[in-house]
C-alpha positions as CSV (number, residue, x, y, z in Angstrom):
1,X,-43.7,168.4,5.9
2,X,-42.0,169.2,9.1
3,X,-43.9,168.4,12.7
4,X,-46.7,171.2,12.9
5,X,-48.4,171.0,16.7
6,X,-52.2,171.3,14.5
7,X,-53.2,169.2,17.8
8,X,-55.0,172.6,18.8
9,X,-57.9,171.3,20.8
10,X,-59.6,171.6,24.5
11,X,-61.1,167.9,24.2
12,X,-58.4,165.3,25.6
13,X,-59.8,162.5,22.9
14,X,-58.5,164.7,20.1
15,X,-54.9,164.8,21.7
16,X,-52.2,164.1,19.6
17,X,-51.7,160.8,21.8
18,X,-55.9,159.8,21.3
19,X,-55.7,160.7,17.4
20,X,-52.9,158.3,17.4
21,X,-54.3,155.2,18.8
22,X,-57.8,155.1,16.8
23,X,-58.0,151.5,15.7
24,X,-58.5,148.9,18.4
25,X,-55.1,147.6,18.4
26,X,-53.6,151.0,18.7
27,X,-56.7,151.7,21.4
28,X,-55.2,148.0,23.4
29,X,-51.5,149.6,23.4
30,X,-53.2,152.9,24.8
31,X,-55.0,151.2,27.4
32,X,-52.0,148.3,28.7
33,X,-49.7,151.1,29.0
34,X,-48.5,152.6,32.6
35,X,-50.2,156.1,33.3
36,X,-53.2,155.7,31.0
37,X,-56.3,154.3,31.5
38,X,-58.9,154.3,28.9
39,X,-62.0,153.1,28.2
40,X,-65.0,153.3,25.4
41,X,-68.7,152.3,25.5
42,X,-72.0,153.0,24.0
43,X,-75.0,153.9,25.8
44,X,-78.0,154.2,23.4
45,X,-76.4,156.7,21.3
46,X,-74.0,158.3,23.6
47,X,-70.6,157.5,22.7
48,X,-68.6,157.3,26.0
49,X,-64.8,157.7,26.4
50,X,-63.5,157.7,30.1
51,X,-59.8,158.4,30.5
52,X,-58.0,158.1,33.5
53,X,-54.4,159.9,33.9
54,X,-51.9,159.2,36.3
55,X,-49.0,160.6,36.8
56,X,-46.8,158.8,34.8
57,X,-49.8,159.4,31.9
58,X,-48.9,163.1,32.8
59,X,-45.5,163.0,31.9
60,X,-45.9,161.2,28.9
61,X,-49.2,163.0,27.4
62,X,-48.6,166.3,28.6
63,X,-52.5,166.5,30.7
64,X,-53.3,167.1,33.8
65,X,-53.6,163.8,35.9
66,X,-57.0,163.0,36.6
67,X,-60.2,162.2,35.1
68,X,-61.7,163.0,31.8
69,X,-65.1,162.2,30.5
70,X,-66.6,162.5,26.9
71,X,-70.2,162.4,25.7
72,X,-70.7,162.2,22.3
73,X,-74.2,161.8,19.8
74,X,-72.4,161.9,16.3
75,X,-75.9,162.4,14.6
76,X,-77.4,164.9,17.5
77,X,-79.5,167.8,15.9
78,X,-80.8,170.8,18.1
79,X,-84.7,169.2,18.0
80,X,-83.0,166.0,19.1
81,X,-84.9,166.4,22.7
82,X,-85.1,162.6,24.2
83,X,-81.1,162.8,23.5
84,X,-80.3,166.0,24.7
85,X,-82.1,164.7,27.8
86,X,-80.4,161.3,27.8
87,X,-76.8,163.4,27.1
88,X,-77.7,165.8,30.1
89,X,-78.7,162.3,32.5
90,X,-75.6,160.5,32.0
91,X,-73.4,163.7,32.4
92,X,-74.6,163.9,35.8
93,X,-73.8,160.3,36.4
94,X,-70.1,161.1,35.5
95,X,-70.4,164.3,37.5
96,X,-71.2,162.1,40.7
97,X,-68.7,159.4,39.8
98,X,-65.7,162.0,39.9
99,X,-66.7,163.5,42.8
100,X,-63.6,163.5,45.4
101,X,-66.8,163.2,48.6
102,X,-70.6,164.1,48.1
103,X,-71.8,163.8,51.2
104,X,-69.5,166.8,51.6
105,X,-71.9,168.6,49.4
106,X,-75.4,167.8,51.3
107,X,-74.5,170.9,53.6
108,X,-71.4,172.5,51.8
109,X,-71.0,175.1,49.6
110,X,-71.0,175.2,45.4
111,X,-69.8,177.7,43.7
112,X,-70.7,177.8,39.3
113,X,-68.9,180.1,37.6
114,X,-69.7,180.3,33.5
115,X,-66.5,181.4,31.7
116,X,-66.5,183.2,28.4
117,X,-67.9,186.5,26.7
118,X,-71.9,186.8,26.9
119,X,-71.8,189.3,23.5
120,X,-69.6,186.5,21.4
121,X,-72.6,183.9,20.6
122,X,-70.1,180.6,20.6
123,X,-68.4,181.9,23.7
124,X,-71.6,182.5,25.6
125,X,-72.9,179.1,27.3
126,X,-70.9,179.8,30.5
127,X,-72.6,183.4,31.3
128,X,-75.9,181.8,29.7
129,X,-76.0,178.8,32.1
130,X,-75.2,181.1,34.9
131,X,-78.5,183.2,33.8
132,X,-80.7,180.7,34.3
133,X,-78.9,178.8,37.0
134,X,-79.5,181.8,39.0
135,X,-82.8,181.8,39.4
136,X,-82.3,178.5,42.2
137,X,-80.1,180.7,44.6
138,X,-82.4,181.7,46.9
139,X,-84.2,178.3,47.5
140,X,-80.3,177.5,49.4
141,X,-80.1,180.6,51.1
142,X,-80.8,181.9,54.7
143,X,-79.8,183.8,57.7
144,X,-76.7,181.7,58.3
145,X,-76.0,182.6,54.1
146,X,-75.7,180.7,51.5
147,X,-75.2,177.2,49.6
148,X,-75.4,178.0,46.4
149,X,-73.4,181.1,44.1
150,X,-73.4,181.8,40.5
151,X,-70.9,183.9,39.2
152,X,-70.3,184.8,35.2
153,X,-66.9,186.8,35.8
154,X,-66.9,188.2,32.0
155,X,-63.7,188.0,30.3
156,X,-60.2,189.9,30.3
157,X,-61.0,192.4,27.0
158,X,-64.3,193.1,29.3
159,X,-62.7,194.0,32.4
160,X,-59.1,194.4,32.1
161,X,-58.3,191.4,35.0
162,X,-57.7,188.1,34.2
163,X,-60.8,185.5,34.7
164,X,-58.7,183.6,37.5
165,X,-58.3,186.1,39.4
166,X,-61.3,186.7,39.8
167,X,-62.3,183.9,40.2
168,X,-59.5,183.1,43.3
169,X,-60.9,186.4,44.8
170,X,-64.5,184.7,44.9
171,X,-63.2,181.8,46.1
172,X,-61.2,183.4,48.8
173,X,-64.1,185.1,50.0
174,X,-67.1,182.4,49.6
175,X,-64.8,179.2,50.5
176,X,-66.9,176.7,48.8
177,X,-66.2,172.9,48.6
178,X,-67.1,172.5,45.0
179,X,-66.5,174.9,42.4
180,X,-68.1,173.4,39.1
181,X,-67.2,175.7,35.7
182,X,-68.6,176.1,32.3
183,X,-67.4,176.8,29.8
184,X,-67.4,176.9,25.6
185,X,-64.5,174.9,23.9
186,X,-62.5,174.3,20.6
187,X,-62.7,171.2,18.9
188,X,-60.2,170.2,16.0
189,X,-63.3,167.3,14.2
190,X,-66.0,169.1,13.5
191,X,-68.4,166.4,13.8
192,X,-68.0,167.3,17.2
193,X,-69.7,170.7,17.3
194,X,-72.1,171.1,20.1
195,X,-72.6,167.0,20.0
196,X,-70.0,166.7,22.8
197,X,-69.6,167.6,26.7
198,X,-66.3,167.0,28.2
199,X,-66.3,166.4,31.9
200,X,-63.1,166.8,34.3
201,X,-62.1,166.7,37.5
202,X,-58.4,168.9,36.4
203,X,-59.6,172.1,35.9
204,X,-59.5,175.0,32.8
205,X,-57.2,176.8,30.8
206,X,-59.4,179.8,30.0
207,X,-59.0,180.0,25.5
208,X,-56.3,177.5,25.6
209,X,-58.0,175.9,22.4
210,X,-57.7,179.1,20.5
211,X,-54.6,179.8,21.0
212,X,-55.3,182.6,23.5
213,X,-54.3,180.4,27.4
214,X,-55.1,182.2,30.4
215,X,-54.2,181.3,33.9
216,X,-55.4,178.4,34.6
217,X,-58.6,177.1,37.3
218,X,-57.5,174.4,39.4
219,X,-56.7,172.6,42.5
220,X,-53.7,173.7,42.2
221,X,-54.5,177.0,41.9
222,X,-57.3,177.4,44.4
223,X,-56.9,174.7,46.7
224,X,-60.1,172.6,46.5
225,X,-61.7,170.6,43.9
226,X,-62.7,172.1,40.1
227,X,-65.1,170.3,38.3
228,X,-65.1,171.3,34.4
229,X,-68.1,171.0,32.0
230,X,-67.3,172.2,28.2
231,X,-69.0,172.0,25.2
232,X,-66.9,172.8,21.6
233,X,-68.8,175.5,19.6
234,X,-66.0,176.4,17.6
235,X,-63.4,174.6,15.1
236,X,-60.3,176.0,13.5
237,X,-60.7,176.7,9.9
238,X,-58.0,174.4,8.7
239,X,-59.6,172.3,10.4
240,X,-62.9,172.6,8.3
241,X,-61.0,172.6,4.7
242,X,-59.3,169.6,5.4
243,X,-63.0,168.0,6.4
244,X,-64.6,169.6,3.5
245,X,-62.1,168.5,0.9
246,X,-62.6,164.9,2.7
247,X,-66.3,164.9,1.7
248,X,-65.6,165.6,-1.6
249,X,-63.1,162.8,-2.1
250,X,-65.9,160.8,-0.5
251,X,-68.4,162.0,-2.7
252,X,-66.1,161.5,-6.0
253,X,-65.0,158.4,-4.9
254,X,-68.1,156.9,-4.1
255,X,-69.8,158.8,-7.6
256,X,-66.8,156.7,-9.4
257,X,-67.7,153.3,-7.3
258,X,-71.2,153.2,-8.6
259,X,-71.6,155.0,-11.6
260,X,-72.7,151.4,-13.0
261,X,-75.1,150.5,-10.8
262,X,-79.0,150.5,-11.6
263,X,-80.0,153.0,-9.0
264,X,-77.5,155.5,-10.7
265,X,-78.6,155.1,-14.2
266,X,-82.4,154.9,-13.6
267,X,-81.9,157.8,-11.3
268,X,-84.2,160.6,-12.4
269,X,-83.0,163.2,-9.8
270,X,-79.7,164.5,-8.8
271,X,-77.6,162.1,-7.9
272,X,-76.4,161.2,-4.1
273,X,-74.2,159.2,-3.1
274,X,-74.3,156.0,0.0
275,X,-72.5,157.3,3.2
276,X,-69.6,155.1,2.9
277,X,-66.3,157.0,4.7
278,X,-64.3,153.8,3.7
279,X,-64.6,153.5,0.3
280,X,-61.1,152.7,-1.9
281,X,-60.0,156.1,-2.8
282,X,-57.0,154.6,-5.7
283,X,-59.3,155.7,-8.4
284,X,-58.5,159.7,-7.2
285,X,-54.9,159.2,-7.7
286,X,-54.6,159.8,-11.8
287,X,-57.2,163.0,-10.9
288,X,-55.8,164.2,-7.8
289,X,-52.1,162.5,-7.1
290,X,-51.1,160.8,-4.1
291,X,-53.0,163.5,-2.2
292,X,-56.0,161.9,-2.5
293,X,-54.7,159.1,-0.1
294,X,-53.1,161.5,2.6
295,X,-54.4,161.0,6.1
296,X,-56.8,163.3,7.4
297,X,-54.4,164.8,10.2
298,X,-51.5,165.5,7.3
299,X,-54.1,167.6,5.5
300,X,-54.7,169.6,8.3
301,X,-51.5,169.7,9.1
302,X,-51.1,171.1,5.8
303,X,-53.4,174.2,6.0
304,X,-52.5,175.2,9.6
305,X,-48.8,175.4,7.8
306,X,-50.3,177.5,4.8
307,X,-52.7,179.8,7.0
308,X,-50.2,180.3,10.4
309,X,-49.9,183.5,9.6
310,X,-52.5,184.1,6.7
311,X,-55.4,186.8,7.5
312,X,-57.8,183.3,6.4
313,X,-56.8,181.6,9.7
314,X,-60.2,182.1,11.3
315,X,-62.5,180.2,14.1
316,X,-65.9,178.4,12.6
317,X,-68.9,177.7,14.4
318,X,-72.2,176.2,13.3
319,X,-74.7,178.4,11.8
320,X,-77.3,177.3,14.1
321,X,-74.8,178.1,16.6
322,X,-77.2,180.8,18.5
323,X,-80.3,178.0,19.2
324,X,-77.3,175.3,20.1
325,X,-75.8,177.6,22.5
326,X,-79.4,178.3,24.4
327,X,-80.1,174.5,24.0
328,X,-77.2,174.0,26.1
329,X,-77.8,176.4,28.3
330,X,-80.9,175.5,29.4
331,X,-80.2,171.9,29.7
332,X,-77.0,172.5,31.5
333,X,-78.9,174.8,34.5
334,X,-81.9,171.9,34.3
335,X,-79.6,169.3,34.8
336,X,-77.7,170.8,37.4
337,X,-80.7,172.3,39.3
338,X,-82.4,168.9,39.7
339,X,-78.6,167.2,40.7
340,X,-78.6,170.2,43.1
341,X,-82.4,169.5,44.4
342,X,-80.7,165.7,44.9
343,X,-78.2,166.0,46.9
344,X,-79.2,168.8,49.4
345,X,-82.5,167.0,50.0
């Protein structure tokens, strides 16, 4: 197959340069070299990936130099409260890490803005968080005006300008010190639905992850510092063929790996498989050829070939996507209301 850029994500840790330094040796060249520095933990279930570019990192990765933050619970469902709450604690703690000066804040001026469509469910949290964010204004406002705006600009097919400009206009007129944006985003694992937040200190590209860029929300742009909080609702549908035909692999692979085994023949109910991702998949090949044994990535690469221009080539989103997307907006405006509450005391 010829190169296909199928790297069509908003999240930096699925950028073609992350997807290619996975194992831990790869992830030791990633992190010695110039430009680049990365870092993962754990804390409780939160997977956490901090990546630090600089400018050489620019040039070579194609991003924004700066900071970028991921929060990750593989496993986290929508009733999954004590970690929504622990997600929403340690995303604050980032938040305050990347700050250029907070003291700045205790008497300046923050402007959040929540990009995307309010009538598209998975484009919604931005306008959603600004809804209930709102409701905080007044306790920072007085004669002398106020501390505090929230602003949910709409989007281009809604108003006919373009988001940034907006946007600059509000800035031009409010001339805050901290302009904080939210905002939906496209993920290309979809493991990654609404169980990620990515934090950054580089800005937006309004729909860059659907193919649809904007102008973009930045320093650069607006002249002071842009804080970005996303959260991936949607995933291509290539994207979620290649997964699905993955699980079934899995599933045959692992069917094939144990047919023999006690629990299998005294089973009395349907049979299900262990969860094992890494099970030898050679026993595919006289069923399914050497496709079986493709890489994940050359699958996908595959289908976004196949569908480019195919009327299939779609967006997915969760079919909870609706509770998800008013999960995160009211943890979002919680979380930022009490950081708010902290830092103006």
């Amino acid at each position: 197959m010829g190169k296909f850029d199928f790297y069509r994500t908003d999240l930096l840790v699925e950028s073609e340069e992350m997807v290619r330094h996975r194992t831990e040796s790869e992830k030791e060249t990633l992190d010695d070299s110039k430009g680049i520095i990365f870092k993962e933990s754990k804390v409780g279930r939160v997977l956490l990936t901090e990546v630090k570019v600089e400018e050489e990192g620019e040039r070579r990765i194609g991003k924004r130099k700066g900071n970028y933050v991921t929060l990750t619970v593989p496993r986290l469902t929508i009733v999954d409260g004590q970690e929504i709450t622990a997600l929403s604690k340690l995303l604050i703690e980032k938040l305050e890490s990347i700050l250029p000066d907070p003291t700045v804040l205790k008497k300046g001026k923050i402007l959040f803005v929540g990009l995307g469509n309010r009538d598209v469910t998975p484009d919604a949290i931005g306008p959603l968080t600004m809804d209930r964010l709102k409701d905080i204004v007044p306790a920072y406002y007085d004669e002398a005006g106020g501390e505090v705006y929230v602003y949910a600009p709409g989007v281009t097919i809604q108003t006919g300008l373009e988001t940034a400009d907006f946007v600059k206009a509000i800035v031009g007129e409010i001339k805050p010190d901290l302009l904080i944006v939210i905002d939906a985003l496209a993920a290309r694992d979809s493991s990654r639905l609404c169980r990620t937040i990515q934090l950054t200190d580089t800005g937006i590209h309004p729909g860059s992850g659907v193919g649809n860029s904007r102008k973009e929300i930045s320093y650069e742009t607006l002249g002071l510092p842009v804080i970005a909080i996303g959260i991936p609702t949607v995933v291509d549908g290539p994207v979620l063929i290649a997964d699905a035909i993955d699980a079934m692999f899995s599933y045959i692979a692992s069917k094939i790996d144990e047919q023999d085994s006690p629990s299998s023949i005294l089973s009395v109910t349907p049979w299900l498989r262990s969860e094992n991702k890494d099970i030898d998949r050679t026993a595919l090949k006289p069923i399914f050829g050497d496709w079986a044994s493709w890489p994940h990535e050359d699958r996908i690469q595959l289908f976004e070939e196949v569908l480019t221009n195919h009327e299939l080539r779609t967006f997915i989103s969760p079919k909870e996507i609706d509770s998800w997307v008013a999960l995160y907006a009211d943890t979002l405006s919680s979380a930022l209301s009490n950081w708010i509450g902290k830092i103006k005391k």
